[in-house]
N, C-alpha and C positions, 0 to 999 in steps of 0.2 A: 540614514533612515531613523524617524523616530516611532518609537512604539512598539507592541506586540505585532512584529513582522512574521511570525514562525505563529499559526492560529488552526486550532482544532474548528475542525466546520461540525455542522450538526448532524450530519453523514459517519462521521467518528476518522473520517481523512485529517491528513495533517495538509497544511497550504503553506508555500512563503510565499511572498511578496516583493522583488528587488528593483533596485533601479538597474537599467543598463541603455547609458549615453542617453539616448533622448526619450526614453521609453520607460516605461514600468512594467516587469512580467512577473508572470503568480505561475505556480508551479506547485503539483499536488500530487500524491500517491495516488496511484491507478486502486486501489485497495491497503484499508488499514495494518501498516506494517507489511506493506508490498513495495514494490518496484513503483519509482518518479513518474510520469509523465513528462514530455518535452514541457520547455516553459513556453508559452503563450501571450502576446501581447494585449494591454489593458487597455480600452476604451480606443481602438482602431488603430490610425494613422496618424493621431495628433503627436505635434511635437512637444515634450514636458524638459522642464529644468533638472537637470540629476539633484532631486531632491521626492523624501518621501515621508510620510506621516500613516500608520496603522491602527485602529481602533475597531477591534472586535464588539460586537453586543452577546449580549444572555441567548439570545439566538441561531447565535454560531453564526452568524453573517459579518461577513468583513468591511470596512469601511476604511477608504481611500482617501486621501489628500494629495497636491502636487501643485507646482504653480506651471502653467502654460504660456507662453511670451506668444502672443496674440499681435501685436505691432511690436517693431524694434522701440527699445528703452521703455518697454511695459509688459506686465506680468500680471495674471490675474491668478486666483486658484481655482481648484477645479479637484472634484468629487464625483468617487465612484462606488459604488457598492456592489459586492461578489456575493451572491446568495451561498453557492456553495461548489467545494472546493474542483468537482467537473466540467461545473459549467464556465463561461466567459464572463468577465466583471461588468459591468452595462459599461457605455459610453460616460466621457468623462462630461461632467455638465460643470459651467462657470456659477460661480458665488457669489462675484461681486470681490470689492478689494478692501479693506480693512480700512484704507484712505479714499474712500473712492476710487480713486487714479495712482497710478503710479508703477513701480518696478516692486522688485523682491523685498519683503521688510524682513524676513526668516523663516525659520524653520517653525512650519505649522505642526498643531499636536490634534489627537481626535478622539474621544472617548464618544459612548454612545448608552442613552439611560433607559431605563426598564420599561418606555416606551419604543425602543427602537430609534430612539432618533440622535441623529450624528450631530456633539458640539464640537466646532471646530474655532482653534485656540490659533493667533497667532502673534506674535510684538507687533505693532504699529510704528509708521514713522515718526513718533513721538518718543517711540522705547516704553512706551505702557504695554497692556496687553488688550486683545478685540477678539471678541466672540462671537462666530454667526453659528444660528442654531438651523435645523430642519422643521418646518411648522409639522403638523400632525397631519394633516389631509395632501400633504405634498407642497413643493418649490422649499422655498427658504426666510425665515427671517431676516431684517435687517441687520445689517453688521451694529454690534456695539462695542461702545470704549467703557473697558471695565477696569480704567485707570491704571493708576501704577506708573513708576518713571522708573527707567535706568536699568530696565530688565537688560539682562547678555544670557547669548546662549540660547538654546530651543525651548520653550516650555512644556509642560506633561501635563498631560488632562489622565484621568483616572476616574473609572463608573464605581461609589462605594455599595457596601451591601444593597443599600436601601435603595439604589437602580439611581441615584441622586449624580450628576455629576461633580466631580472636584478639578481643580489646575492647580499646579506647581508652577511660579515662575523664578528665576533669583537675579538677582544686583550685584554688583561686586563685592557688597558685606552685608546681607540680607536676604532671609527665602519670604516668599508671598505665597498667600493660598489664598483661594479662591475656593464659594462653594455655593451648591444649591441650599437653599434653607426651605424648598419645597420643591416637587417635582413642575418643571414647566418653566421655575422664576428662573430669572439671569442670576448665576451664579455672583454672588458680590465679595468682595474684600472679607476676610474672616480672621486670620491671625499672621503674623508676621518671627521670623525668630532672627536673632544675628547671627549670621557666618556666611563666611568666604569659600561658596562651593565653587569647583572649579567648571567652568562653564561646558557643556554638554553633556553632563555623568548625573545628570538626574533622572531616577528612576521613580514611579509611587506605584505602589500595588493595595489592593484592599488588606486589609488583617482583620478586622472586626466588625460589626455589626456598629455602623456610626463612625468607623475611624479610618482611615489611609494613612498609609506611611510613607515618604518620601525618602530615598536613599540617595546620597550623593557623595562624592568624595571632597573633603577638606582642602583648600587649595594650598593652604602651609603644611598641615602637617601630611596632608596624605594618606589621613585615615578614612575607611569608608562609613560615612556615618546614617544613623537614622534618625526622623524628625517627627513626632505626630504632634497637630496645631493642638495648641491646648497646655506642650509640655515643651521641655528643654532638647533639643541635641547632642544624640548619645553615639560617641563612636563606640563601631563596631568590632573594625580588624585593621589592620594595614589595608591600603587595596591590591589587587594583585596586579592591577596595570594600570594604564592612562585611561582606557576607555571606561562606557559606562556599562553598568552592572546591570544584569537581566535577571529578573524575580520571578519566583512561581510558588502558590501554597500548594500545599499536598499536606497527605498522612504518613508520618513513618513511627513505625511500631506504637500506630493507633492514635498520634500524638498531634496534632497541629503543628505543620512546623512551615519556615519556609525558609527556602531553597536559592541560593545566590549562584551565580555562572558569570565570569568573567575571561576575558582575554588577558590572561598573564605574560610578565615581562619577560619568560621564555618562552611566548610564544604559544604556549600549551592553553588548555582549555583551565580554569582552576573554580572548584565547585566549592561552595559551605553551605551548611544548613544549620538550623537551631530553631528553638521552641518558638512560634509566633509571636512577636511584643513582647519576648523576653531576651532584650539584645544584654543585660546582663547575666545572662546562662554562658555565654562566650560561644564564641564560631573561631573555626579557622580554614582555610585554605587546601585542599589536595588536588594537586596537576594532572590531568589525564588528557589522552588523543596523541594526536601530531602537533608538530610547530604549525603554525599559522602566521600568514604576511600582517603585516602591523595593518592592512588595511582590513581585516577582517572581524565581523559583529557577530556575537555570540547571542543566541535567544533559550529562552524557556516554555513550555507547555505541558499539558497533560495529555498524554493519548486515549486513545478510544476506551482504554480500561485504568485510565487514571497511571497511569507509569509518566513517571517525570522523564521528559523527553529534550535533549539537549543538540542545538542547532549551531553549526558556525559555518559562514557564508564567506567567502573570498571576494570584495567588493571590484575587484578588479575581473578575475575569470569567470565569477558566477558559481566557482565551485562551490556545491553545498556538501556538509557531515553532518550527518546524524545519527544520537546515538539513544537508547530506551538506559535508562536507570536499572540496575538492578538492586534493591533495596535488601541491604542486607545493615542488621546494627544502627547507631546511632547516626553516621551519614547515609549521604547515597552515592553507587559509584555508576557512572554508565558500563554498560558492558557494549560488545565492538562495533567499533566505530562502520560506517558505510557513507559509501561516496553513493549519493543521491541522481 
């Protein structure tokens, strides 16, 4: 899965989103900081690739990505959107494919701008990267190639303050960014930085007013690092595991800060936090929960009263944990855990 899979609806519900086998199901608290609902199938009876792409908007409405195999040896993708976290996500509707024709190029990514409308990011069979947007009145824009060679890995789309959207893509020794320079335009080429992230541990979240930060892990050294276009690449910390890193801003003790959750290499959930765009303040790592199977992805959110809310999914059983933050001092720790 890529993306904010774990998303606050505008109802103040929490929703996730998962794959299972040929399916995609969203699953939502009956009431904020209540008991799960069963999970529920998205968009009917259609068969989907166990693959998935998440992209919340400013209106708590969730947005869907997946690719469908329509004929053997072809794939198309296909978008849905969940008003809110009770009701059913609509039917999944086709986009069109990135080449035209063809099978799987990867793993889509989906962000969505201060109009409501869903850009979806995916590599092409060129290894650039293509972007179809949603028009305003309904349907979809044509697919564009918004260049780039040699992308590996999933790309990240990310909405910044200003509802504008951004992409993350990287290469074997180079990040790409991509960005709106106006609400509406095709996001174009913006800046570029060298390093060897290792391919699927790219995260961006907003920080500022004009800025996103991309976090990914170093594929030599192993550190988890941060990148805003414009400046240098600054490691963070160690990472605590292979996977990738799930971010959330919040307040602790009044302060802007934002909040890292990972799947560490015992297994356990491991949290950091520090001042916003000040990855020179230093962060470090503290282990909480249960062990977890190496196939399982850790998320982040805010709940209905702003508590940093911490998710990990079992990709294999479905099992979900969740746990509220209790903000006590300069980190945050969740307090106990719950099988969902």
């Amino acid at each position: 899965m890529n993306g904010d899979w774990l998303v606050r609806g505008r109802d103040g519900r929490l929703c996730v989103s998962l794959t299972s086998g040929e399916a995609v199901l969203c699953r939502a608290e009956h009431l904020p900081v209540g008991a799960w609902r069963p999970a529920r199938r998205t968009g009917g009876e259609q068969r989907l690739h166990p693959v998935l792409a998440v992209g919340p908007g400013a209106d708590g409405y969730a947005h869907l990505v997946s690719w469908r195999p329509p004929v053997p040896g072809e794939s198309g993708p296909v978008h849905s959107t969940h008003f809110r976290p009770l009701l059913a996500p609509l039917d999944w509707v086709p986009i069109g494919h990135p080449d035209k024709k063809g099978d799987r190029t990867g793993v889509p990514a989906v962000a969505v701008d201060a109009e409501g409308r869903a850009h979806v990011f995916v590599r092409n069979a060129g290894a650039g990267l293509s972007m179809v947007a949603q028009k305003e009145r309904g349907g979809w824009d044509p697919w564009r190639d918004l260049k780039g060679s040699g992308v590996q890995g999933p790309p990240v789309a990310v909405t910044g303050e200003s509802g504008r959207v951004e992409a993350y893509a990287a290469t074997d020794d180079t990040l790409l960014h991509w960005r709106q320079a106006e609400p509406a335009a095709p996001p174009a080429r913006d800046d570029t930085a060298r390093a060897a992230a290792r391919p699927g541990t790219l995260r961006a979240l907003a920080t500022s007013a004009g800025r996103t930060t991309l976090f990914f892990t170093d594929a030599s050294s192993g550190e988890l690092c941060a990148w805003r276009p414009g400046g240098a690449t600054v490691p963070l910390l160690p990472a605590a595991g292979p996977g990738r890193v799930a971010a959330v801003r919040c307040l602790l003790d009044g302060r802007d800060s934002t909040v890292l959750a990972q799947r560490a290499a015992s297994g356990r959930v491991a949290l950091a936090a520090y001042p916003t765009e000040e990855e020179g303040a230093g962060a470090s790592w503290t282990e909480h929960g249960p062990g977890l199977p190496p196939d399982a992805e850790v998320a982040l959110t805010l709940d209905h009263t702003d508590r940093v809310t911490v998710a990990a999914l079992e990709a294999a059983t479905g099992r979900l944990l969740v746990a509220r933050a209790q903000h006590d001092g300069p980190g945050v720790a969740p307090g106990p855990w719950q099988e969902a």
